[in-house]
N, C-alpha and C positions, 0 to 999 in steps of 0.2 A: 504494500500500500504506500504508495504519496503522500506529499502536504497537502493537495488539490485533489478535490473530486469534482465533476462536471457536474453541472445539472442533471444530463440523459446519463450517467450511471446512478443516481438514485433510486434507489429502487421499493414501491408501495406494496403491502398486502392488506389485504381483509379479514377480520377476524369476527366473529357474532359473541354474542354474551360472554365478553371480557371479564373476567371474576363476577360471572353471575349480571354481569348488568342487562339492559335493556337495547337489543336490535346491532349494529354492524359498529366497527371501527377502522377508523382507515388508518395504518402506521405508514407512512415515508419516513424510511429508515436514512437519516442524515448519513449516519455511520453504522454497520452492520455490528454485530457483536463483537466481527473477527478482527472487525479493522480499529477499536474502540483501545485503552488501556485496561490494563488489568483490572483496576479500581473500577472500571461501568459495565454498564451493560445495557442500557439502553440510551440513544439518544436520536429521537424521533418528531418533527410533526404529527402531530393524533391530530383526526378532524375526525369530528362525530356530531352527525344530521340534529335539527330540532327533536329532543322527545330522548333521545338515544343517550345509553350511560356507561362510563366503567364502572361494575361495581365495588362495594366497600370491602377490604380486604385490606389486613393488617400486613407491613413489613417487618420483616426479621432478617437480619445482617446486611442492610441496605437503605437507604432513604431514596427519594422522589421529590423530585419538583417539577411544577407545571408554570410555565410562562405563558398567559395567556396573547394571542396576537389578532384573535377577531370573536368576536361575538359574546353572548355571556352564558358564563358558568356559574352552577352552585355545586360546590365542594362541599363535603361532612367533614370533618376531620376531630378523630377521637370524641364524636357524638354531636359535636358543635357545626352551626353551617353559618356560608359565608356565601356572600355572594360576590364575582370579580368579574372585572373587564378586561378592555383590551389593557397590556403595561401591567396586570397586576401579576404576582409572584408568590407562589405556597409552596414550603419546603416540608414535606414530612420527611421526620426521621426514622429510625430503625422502632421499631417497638412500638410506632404507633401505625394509627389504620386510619384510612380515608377512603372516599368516591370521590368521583364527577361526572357533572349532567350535563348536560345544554339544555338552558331553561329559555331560549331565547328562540328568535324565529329565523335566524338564519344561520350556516354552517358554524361550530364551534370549532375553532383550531387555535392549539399551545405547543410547546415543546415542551415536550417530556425526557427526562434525565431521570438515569437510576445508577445513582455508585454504591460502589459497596462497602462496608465499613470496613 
């Protein structure tokens, strides 16, 4: 792998009920797992339709953050909810647990990052 990846090497898949959530999720994989450091394992564009969720499921030896860049989301995090825009920024850590929705009427899309502790 390079310091440079193109656009047309990026590469999206689909996946339905993400830890249980509701209907499709779209991952455009920035970096794949292989091409990532040790420390991550995920670093993606998630875009998920109005209605559609990942569901709430707890991290263990890893945290999450989500950057959001369009639309709006409502996050649980460790039973409490929030609701963010575009610019806003949720870092769960190892040993706690969160969702996300798109409670909004048009595409939800954030980067998602997952290191590991």
């Amino acid at each position: 792998f390079r310091s440079i990846k193109r656009a047309q090497e990026v590469k999206s898949e689909v996946k339905r009920g993400v830890c249980d959530g509701v209907g499709e999720v779209q991952f455009t994989h920035l970096l794949t797992e292989q091409e990532l450091p040790e420390k991550s394992r995920l670093y993606s564009v998630v875009t998920l339709k109005p209605g559609n969720s990942i569901g709430y499921h707890q991290h263990v030896g890893d945290g999450e953050s989500y950057w959001i860049l369009e639309g709006t989301a409502q996050v649980v995090e460790d039973g409490q909810t929030y609701e963010l825009q575009p610019g806003d920024v949720v870092m769960t850590y190892s040993g706690h647990s969160h969702s996300i929705q798109n409670i909004g009427e048009d595409d939800l899309k954030f980067v998602a990052s997952i290191i590991l502790d």
